[in-house]
mmCIF entry with sequence, helices, sheets and N, C-alpha, C, O atoms, coordinates in Angstrom:
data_MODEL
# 
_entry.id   MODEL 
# 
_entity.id                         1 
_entity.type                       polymer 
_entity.pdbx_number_of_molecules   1 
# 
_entity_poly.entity_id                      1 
_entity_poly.type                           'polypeptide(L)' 
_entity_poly.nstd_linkage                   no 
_entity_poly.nstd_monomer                   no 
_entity_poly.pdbx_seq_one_letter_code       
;(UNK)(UNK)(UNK)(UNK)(UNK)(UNK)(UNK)(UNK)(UNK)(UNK)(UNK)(UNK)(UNK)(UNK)(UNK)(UNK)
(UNK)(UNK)(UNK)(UNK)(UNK)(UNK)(UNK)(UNK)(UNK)(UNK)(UNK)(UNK)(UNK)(UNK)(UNK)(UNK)
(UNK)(UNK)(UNK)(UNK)(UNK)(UNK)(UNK)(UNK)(UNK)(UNK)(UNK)(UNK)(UNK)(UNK)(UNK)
;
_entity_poly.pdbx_seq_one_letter_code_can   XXXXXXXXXXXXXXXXXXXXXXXXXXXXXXXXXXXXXXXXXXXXXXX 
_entity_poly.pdbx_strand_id                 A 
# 
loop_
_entity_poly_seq.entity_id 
_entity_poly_seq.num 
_entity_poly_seq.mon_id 
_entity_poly_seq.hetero 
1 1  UNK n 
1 2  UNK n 
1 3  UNK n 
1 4  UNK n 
1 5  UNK n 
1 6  UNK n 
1 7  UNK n 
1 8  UNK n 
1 9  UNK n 
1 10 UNK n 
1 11 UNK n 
1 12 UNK n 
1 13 UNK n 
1 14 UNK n 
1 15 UNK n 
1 16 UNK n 
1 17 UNK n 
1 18 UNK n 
1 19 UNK n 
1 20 UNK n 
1 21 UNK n 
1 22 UNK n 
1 23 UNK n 
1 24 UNK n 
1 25 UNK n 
1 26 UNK n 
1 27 UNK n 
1 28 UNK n 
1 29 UNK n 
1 30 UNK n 
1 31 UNK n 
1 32 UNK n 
1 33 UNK n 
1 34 UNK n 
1 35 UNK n 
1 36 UNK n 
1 37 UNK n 
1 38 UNK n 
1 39 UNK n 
1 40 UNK n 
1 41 UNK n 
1 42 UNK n 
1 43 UNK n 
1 44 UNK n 
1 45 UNK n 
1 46 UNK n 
1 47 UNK n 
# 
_struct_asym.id          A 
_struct_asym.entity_id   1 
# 
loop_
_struct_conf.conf_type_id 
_struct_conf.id 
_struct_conf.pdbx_PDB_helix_id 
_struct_conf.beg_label_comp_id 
_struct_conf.beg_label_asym_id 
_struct_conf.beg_label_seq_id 
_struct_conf.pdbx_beg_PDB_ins_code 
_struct_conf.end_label_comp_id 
_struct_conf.end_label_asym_id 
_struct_conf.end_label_seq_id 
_struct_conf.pdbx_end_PDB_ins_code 
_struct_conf.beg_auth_comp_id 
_struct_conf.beg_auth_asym_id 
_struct_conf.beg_auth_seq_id 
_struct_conf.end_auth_comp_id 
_struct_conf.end_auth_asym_id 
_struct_conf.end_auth_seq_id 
_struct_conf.pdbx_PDB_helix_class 
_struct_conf.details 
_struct_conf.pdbx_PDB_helix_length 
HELX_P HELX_P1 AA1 UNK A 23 ? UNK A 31 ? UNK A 23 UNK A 31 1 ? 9 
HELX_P HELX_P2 AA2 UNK A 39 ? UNK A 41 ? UNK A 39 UNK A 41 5 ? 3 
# 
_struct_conf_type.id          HELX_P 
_struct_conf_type.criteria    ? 
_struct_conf_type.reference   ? 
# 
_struct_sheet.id               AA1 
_struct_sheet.type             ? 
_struct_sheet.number_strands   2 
_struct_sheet.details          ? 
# 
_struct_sheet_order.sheet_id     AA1 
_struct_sheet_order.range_id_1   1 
_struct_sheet_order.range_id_2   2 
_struct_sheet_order.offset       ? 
_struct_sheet_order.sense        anti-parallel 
# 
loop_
_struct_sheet_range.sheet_id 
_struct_sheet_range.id 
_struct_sheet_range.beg_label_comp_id 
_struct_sheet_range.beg_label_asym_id 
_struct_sheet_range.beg_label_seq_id 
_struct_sheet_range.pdbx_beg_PDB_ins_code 
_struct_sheet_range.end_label_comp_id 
_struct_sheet_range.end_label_asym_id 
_struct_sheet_range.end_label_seq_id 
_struct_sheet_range.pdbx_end_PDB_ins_code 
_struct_sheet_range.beg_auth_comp_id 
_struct_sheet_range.beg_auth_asym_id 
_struct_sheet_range.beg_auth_seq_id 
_struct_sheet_range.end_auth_comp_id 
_struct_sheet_range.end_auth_asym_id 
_struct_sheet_range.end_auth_seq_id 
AA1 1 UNK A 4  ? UNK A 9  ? UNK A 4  UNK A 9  
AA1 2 UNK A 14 ? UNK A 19 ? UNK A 14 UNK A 19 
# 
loop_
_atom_site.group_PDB 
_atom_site.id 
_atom_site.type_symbol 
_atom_site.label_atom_id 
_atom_site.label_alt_id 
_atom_site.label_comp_id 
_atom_site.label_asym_id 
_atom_site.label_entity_id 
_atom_site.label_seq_id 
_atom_site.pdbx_PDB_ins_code 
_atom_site.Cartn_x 
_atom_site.Cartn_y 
_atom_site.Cartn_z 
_atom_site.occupancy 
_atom_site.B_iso_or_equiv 
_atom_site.pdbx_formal_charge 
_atom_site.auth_seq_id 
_atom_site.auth_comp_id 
_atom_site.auth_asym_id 
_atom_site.auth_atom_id 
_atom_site.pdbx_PDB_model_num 
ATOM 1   N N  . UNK A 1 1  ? 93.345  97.703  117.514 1.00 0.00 ? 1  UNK A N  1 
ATOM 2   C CA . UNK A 1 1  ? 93.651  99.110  117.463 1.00 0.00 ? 1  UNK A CA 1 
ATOM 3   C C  . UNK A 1 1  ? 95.181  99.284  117.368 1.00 0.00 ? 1  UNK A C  1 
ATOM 4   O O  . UNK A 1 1  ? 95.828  98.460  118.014 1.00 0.00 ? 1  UNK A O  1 
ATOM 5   N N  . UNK A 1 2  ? 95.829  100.155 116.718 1.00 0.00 ? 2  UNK A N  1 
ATOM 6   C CA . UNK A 1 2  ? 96.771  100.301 116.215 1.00 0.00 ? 2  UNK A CA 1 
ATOM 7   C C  . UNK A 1 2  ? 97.350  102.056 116.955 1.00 0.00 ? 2  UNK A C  1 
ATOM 8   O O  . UNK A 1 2  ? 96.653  103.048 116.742 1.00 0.00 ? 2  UNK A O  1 
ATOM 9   N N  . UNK A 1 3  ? 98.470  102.139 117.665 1.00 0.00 ? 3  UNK A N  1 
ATOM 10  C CA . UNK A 1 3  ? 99.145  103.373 117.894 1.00 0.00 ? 3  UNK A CA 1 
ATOM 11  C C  . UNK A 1 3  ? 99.771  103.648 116.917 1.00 0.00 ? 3  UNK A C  1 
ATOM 12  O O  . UNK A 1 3  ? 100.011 102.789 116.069 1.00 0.00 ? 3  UNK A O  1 
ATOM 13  N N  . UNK A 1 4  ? 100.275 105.189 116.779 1.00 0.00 ? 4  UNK A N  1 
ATOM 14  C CA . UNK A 1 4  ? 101.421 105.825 115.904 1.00 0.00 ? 4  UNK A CA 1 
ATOM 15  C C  . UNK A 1 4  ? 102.278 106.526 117.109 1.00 0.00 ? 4  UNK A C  1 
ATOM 16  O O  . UNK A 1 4  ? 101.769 106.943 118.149 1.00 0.00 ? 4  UNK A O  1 
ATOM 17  N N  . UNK A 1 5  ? 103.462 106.574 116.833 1.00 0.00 ? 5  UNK A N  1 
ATOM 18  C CA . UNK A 1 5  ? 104.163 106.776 117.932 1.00 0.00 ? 5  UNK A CA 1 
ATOM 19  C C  . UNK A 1 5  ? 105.548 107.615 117.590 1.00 0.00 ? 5  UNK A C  1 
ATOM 20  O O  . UNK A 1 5  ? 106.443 107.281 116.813 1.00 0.00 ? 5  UNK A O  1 
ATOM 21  N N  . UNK A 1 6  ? 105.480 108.454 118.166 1.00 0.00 ? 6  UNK A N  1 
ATOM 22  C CA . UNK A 1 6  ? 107.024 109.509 117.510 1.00 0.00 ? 6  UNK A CA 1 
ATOM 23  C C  . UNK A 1 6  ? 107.812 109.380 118.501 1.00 0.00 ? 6  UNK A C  1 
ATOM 24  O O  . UNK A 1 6  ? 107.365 109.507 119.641 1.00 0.00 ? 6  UNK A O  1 
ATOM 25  N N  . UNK A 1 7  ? 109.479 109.033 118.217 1.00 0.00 ? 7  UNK A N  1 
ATOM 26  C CA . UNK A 1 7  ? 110.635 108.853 118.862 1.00 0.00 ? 7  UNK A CA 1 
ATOM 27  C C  . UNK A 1 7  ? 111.444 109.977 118.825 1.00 0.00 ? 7  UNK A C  1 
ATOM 28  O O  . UNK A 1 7  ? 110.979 110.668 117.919 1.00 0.00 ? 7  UNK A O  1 
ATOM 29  N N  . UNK A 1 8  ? 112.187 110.413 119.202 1.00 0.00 ? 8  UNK A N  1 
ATOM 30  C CA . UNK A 1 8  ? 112.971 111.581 118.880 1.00 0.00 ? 8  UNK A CA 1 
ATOM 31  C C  . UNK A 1 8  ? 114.531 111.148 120.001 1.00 0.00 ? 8  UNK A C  1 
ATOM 32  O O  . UNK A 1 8  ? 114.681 110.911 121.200 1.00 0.00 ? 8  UNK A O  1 
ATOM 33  N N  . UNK A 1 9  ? 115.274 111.213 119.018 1.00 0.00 ? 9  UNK A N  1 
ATOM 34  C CA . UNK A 1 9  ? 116.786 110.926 119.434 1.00 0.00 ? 9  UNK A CA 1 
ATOM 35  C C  . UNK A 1 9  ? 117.569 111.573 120.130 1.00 0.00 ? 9  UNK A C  1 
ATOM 36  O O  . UNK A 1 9  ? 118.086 112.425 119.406 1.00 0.00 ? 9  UNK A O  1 
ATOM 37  N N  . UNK A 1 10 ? 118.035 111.651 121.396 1.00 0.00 ? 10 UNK A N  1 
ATOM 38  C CA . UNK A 1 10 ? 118.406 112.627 122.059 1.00 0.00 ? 10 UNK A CA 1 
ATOM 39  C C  . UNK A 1 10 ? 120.353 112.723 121.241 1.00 0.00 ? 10 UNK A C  1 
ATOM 40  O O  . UNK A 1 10 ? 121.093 113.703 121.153 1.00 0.00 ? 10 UNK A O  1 
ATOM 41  N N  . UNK A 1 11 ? 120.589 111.223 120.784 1.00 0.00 ? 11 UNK A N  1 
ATOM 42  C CA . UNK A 1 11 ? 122.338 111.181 119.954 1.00 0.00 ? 11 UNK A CA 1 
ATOM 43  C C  . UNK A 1 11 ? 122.049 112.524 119.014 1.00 0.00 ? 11 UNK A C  1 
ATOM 44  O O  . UNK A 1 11 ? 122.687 113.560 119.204 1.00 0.00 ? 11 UNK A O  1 
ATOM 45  N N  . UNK A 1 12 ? 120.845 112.392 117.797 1.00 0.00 ? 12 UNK A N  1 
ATOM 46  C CA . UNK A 1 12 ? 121.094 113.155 116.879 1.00 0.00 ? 12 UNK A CA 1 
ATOM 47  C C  . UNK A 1 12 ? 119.815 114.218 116.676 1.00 0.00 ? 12 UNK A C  1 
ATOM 48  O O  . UNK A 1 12 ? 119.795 115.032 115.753 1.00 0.00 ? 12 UNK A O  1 
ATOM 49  N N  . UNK A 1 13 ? 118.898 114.110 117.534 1.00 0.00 ? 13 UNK A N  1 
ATOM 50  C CA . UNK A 1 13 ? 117.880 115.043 117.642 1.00 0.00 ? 13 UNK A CA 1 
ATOM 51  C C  . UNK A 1 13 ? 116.782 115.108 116.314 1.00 0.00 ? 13 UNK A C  1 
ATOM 52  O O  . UNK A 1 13 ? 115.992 115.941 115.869 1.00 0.00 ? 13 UNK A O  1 
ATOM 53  N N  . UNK A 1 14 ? 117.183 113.833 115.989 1.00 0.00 ? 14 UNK A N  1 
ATOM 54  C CA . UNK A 1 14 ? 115.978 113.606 114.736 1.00 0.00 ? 14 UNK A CA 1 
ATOM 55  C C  . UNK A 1 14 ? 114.508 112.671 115.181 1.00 0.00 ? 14 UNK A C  1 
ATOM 56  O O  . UNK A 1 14 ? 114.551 111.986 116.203 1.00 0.00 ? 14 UNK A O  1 
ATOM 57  N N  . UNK A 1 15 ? 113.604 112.701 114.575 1.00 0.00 ? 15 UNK A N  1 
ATOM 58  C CA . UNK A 1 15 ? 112.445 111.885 115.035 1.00 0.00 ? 15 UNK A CA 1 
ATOM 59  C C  . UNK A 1 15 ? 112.274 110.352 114.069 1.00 0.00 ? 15 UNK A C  1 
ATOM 60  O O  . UNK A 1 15 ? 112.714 109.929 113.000 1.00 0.00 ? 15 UNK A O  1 
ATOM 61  N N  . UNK A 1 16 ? 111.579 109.974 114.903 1.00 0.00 ? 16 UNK A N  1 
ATOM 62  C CA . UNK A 1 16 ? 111.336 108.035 113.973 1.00 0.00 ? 16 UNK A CA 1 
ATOM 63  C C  . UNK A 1 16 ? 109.400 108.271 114.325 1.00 0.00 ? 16 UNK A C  1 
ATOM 64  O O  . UNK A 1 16 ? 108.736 108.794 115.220 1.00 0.00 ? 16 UNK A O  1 
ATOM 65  N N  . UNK A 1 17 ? 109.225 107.825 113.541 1.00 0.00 ? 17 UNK A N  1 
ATOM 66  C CA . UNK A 1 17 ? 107.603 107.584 113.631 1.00 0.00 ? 17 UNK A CA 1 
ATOM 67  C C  . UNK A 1 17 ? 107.156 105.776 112.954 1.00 0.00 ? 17 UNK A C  1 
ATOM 68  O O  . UNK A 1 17 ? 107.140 105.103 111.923 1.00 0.00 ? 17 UNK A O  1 
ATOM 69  N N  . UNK A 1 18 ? 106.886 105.731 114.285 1.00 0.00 ? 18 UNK A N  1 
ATOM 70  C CA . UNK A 1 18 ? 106.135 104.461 113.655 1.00 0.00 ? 18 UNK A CA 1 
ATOM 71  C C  . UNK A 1 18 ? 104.789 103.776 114.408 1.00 0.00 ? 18 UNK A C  1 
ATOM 72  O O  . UNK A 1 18 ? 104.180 104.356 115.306 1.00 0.00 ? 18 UNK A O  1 
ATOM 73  N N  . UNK A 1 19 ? 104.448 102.514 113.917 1.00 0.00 ? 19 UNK A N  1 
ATOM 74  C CA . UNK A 1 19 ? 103.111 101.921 114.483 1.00 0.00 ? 19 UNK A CA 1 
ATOM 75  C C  . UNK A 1 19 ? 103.055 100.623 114.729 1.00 0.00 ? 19 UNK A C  1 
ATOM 76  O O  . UNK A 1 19 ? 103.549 99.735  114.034 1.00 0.00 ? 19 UNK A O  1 
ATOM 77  N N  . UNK A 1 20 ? 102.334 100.480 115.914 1.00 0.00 ? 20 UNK A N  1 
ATOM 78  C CA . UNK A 1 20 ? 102.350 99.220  116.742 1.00 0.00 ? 20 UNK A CA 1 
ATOM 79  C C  . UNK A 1 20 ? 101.206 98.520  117.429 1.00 0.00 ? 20 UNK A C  1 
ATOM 80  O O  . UNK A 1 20 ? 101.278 99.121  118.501 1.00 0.00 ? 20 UNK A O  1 
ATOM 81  N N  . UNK A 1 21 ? 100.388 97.837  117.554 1.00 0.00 ? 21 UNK A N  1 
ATOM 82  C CA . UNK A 1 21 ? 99.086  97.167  118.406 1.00 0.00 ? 21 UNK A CA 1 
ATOM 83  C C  . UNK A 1 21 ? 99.740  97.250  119.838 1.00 0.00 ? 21 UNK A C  1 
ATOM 84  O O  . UNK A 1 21 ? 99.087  97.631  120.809 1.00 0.00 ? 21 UNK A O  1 
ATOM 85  N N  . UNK A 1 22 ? 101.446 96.767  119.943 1.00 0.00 ? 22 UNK A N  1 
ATOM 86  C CA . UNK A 1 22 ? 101.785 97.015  121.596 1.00 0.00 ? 22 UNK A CA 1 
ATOM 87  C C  . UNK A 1 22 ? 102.938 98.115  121.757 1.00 0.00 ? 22 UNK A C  1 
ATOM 88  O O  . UNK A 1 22 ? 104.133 97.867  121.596 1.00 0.00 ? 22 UNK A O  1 
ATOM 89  N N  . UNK A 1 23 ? 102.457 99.255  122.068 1.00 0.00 ? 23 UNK A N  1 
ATOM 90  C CA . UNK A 1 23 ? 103.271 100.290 122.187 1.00 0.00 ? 23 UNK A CA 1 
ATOM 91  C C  . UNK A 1 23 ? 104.311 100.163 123.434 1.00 0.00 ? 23 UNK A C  1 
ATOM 92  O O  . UNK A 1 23 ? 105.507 100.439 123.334 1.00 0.00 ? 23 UNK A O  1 
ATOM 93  N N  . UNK A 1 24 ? 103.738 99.747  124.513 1.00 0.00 ? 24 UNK A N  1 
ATOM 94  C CA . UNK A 1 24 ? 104.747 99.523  125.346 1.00 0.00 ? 24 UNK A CA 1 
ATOM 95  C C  . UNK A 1 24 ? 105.643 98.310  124.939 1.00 0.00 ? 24 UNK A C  1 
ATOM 96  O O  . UNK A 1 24 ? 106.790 98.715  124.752 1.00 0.00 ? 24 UNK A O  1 
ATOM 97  N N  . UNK A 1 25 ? 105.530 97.035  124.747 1.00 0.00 ? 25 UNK A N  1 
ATOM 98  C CA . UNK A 1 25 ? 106.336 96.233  123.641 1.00 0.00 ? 25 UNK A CA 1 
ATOM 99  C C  . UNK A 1 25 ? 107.001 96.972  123.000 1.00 0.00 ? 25 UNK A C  1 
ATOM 100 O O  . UNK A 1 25 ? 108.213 96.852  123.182 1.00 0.00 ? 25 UNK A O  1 
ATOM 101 N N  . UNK A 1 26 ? 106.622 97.849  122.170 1.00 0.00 ? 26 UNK A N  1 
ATOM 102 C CA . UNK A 1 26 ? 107.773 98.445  120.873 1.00 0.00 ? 26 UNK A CA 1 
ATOM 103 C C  . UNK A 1 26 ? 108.694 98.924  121.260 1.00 0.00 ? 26 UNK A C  1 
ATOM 104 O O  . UNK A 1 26 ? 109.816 98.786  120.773 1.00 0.00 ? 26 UNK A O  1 
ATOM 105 N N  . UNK A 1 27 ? 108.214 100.003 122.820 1.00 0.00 ? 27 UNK A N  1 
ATOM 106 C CA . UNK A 1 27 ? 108.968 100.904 122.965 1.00 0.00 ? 27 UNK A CA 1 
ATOM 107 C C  . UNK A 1 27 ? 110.196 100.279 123.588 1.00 0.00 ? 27 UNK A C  1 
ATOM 108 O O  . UNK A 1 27 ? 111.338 100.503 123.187 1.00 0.00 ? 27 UNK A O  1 
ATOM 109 N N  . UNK A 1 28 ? 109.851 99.384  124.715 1.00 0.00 ? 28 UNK A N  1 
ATOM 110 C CA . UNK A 1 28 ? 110.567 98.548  125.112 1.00 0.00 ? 28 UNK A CA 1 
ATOM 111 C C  . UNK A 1 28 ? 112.138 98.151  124.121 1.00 0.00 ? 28 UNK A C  1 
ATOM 112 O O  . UNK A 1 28 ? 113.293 98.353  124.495 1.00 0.00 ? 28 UNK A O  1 
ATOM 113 N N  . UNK A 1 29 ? 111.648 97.505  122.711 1.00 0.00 ? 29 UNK A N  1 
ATOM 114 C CA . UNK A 1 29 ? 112.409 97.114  122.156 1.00 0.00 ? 29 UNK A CA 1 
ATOM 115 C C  . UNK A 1 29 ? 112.964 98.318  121.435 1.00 0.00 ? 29 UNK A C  1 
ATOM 116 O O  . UNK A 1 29 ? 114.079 97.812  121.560 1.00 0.00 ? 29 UNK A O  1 
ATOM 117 N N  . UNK A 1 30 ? 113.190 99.325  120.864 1.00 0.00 ? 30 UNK A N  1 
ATOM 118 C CA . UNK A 1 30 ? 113.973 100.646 120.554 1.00 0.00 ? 30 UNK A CA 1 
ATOM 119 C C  . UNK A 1 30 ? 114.793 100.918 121.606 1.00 0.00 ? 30 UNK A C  1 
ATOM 120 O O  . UNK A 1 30 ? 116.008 101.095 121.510 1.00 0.00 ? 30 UNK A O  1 
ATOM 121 N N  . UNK A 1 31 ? 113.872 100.970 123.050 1.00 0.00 ? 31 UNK A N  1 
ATOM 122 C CA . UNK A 1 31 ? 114.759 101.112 123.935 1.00 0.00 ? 31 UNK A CA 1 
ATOM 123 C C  . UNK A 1 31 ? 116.204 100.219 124.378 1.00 0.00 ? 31 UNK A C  1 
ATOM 124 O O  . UNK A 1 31 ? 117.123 100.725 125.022 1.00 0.00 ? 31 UNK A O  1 
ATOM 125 N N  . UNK A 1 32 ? 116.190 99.208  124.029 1.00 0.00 ? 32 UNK A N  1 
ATOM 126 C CA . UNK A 1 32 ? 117.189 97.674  124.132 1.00 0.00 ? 32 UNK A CA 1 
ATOM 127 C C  . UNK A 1 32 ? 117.963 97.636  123.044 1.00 0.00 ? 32 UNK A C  1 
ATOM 128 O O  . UNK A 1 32 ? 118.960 96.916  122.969 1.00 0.00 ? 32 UNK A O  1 
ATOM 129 N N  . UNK A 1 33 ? 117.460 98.601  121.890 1.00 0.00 ? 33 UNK A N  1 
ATOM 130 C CA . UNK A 1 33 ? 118.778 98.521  120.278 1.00 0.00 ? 33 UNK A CA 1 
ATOM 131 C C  . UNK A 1 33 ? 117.874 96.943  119.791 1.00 0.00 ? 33 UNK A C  1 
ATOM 132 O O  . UNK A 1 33 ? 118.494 96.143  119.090 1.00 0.00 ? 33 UNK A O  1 
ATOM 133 N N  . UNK A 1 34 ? 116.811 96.702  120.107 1.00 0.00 ? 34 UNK A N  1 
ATOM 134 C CA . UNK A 1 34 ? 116.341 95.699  119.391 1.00 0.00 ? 34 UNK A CA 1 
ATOM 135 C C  . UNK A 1 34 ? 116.217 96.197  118.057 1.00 0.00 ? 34 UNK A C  1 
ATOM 136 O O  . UNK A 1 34 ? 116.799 95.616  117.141 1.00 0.00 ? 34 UNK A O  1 
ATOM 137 N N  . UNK A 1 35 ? 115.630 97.052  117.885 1.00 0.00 ? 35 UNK A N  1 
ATOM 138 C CA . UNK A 1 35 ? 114.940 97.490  116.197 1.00 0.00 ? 35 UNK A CA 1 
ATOM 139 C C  . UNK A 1 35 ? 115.937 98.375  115.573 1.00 0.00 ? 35 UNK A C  1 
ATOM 140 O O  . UNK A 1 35 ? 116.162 99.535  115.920 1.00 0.00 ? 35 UNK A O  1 
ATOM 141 N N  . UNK A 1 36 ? 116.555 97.684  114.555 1.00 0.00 ? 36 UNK A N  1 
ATOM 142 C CA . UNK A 1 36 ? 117.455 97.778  113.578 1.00 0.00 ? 36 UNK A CA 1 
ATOM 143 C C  . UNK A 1 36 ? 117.582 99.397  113.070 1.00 0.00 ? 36 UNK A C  1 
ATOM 144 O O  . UNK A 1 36 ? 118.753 99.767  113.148 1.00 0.00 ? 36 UNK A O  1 
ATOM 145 N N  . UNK A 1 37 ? 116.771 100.325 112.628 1.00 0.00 ? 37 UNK A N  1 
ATOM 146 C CA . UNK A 1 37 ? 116.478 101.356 112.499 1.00 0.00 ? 37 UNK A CA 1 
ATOM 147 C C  . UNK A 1 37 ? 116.791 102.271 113.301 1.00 0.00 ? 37 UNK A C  1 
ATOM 148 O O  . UNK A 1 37 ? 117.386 103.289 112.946 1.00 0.00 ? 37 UNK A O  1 
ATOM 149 N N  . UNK A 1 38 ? 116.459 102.044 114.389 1.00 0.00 ? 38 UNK A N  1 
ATOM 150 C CA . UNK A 1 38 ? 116.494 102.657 115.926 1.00 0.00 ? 38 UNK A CA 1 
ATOM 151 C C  . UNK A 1 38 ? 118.056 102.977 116.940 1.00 0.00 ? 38 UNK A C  1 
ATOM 152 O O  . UNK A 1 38 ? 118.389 103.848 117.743 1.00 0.00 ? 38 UNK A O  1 
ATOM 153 N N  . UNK A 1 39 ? 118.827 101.511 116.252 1.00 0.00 ? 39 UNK A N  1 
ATOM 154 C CA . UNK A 1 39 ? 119.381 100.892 117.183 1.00 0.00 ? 39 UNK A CA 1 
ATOM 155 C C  . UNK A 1 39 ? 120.918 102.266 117.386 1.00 0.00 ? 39 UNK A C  1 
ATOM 156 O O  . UNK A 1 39 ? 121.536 102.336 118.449 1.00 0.00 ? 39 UNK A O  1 
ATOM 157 N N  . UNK A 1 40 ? 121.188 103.007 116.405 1.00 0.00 ? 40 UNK A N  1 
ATOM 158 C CA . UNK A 1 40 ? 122.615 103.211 116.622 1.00 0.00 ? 40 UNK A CA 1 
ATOM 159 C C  . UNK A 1 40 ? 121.985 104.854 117.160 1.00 0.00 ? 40 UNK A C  1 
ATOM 160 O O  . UNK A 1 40 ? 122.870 105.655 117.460 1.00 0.00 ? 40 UNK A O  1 
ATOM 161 N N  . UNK A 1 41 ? 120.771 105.263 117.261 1.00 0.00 ? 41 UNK A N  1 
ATOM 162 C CA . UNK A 1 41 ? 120.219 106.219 117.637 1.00 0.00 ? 41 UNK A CA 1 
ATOM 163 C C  . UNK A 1 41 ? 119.658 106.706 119.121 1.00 0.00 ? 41 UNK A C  1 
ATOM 164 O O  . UNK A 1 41 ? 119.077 107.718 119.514 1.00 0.00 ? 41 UNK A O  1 
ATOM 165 N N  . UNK A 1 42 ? 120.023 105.743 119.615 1.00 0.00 ? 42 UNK A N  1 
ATOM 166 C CA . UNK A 1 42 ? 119.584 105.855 121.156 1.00 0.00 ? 42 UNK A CA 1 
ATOM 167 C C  . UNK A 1 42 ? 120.610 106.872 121.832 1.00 0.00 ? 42 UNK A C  1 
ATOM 168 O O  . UNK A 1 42 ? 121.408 107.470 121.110 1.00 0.00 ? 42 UNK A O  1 
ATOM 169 N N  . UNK A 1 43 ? 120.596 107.081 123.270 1.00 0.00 ? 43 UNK A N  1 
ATOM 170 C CA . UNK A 1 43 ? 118.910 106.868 123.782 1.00 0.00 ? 43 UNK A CA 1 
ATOM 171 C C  . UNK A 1 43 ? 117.845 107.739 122.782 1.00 0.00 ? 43 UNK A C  1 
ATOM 172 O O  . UNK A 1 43 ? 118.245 108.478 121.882 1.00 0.00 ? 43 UNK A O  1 
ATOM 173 N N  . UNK A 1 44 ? 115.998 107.447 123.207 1.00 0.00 ? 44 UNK A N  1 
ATOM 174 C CA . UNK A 1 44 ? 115.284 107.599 122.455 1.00 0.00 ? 44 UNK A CA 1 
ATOM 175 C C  . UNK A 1 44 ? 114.237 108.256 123.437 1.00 0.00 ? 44 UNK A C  1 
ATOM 176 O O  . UNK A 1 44 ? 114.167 107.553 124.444 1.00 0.00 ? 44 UNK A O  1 
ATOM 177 N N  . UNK A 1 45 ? 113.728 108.919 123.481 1.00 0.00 ? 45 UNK A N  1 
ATOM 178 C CA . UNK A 1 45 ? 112.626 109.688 123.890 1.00 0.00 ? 45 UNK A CA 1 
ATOM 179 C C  . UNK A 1 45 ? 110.816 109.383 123.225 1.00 0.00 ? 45 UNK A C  1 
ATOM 180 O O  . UNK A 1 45 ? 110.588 109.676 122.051 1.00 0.00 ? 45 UNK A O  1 
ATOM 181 N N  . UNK A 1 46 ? 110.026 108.974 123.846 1.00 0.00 ? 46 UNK A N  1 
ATOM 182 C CA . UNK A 1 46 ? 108.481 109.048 123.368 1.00 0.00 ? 46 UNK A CA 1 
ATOM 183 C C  . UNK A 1 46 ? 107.962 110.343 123.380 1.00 0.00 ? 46 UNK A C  1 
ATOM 184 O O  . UNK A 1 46 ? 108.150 111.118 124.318 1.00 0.00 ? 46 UNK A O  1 
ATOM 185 N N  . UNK A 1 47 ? 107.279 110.627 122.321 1.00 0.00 ? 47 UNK A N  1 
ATOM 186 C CA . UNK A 1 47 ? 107.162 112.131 122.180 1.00 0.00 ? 47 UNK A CA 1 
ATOM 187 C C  . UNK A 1 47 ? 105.629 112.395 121.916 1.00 0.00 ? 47 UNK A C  1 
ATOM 188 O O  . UNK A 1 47 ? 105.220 113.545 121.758 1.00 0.00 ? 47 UNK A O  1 
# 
């Protein structure tokens, strides 16, 4: 089973949507500037 999951940037107040089998894993890593996409956008909010 697969989540979809919306982020929303508190730096620039835009959203990221994406999908994951381990949502807490993912989030984890957005949260740490692991994921490249994510990274200069933090902090990040689950929405």
């Amino acid at each position: 089973m697969y989540y979809v999951y919306v982020l929303r940037s508190e730096k620039d107040n835009k959203n990221y949507t994406g999908y994951t089998k381990n949502l807490k894993l993912r989030f984890e890593q957005h949260r740490k500037g692991l994921v490249l996409s994510t990274k200069n956008r933090r902090p990040l909010v689950l929405i």
